[in-house]
C-alpha angles and dihedrals in degrees: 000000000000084000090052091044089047095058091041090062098043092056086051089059091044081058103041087045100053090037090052092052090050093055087058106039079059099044098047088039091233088152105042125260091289081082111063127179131282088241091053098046082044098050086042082064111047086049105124090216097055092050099080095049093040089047096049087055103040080052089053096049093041089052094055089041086059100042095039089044084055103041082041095046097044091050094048094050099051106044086056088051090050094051085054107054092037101042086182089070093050093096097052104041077049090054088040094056089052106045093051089048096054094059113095108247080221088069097043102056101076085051092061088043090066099036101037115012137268093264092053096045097084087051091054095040092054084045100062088055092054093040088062099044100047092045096054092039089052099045086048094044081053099045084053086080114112117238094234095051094062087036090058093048086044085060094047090055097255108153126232091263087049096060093046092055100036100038104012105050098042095041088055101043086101096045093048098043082052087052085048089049102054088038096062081077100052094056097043084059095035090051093046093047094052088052093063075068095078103285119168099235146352152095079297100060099046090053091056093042085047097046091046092050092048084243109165113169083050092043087054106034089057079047089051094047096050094049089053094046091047087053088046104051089042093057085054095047085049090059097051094044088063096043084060092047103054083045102052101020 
């Protein structure tokens, strides 16, 4: 408990430290006008007239970063899976997982323009992170087994079905809600960045509508709001991984 409590006060500070420089680097203007004050993007926030433009869009972006974690989770999971019941597959789902990683979002998203729509492409572009995360967590976390472990259930006639369900799936759930929980990130960011494709509405909207009017208390208080929903959702994401640890370790 005094550990936990330890880290958790660190972090605090983390957060208290790097809040507090940016209130002076705005104030003192050591970074330009296009770097205002804490107080100014806060009270840019809690404006009543703001919340309705900065909820729809918080609304819009959650929204994508749902639909593109699951798609992104469930592809993950079962290509993995995949790779382990048909060890054949394993180097090309290997080679698969790669290779779409590799290719720039940036460079995907018209593509999904053309093929989905511009309101499904945040969603698309946040999948293909988790995708990645969660593929290459699972496979490790299956690879983890011990070779006399599925030899021992071998000799007692479990099929090859039965071991990965009985040894394989339960000896990989931490892996794979670690996996969950450094992939929330990637589809916050992977969601916000297929929105600057036209998408109707979004953090990522604002930001562009914000960069291109020269608008600076709006640029940095979306900027405020996804950071503090990233940190959110990955706290989250942090109880859940050691409650699956102190289940399944």
């Amino acid at each position: 408990m005094s550990r936990r409590l330890a880290d958790l006060a660190l972090g605090a500070l983390g957060i208290v430290l790097s809040l507090g420089a940016w209130q002076v680097i705005g104030a003192w203007q050591l970074a330009g006008l296009t770097w205002p004050p804490l107080t100014d993007v806060l009270a840019f926030l809690v404006d009543p007239s703001h919340r309705s433009l900065l909820g729809r869009a918080l609304a819009a972006t959650l929204a994508s970063v749902a639909w593109g974690y699951g798609v992104g989770m469930a592809a993950g999971l079962g290509l993995a899976a995949l790779a382990q019941l048909l060890p054949s597959t394993r180097p090309g789902a290997d080679r698969l997982a790669a290779f779409v990683h590799a290719i720039p979002a940036i460079a995907l998203a018209p593509l999904f323009i053309v093929l989905l729509s511009r309101e499904a492409t945040p969603a698309a572009v946040a999948a293909l992170g988790v995708f990645f995360v969660t593929y290459v967590a699972t496979t490790a976390a299956f690879e983890d087994v011990t070779a006399g472990h599925r030899d021992l259930l071998a000799a007692l006639g479990a099929g090859r079905w039965r071991r990965f369900s009985l040894l394989a799936v339960p000896a990989a759930v931490p892996a794979v809600v670690t996996g969950a929980k450094l992939a929330v990130p990637a589809a916050l960011i992977g969601s916000i960045l297929g929105e600057w494709f036209g998408a109707p509405r979004g953090l990522g909207v604002l930001m562009v509508a914000a960069m291109q009017n020269f608008q600076i208390s709006l640029l940095w208080a979306v900027v405020l709001l996804a950071s503090a929903l990233s940190l959110l959702l990955f706290r989250a994401g942090a109880v859940l991984e050691r409650a699956a640890y102190g289940r399944f370790r």
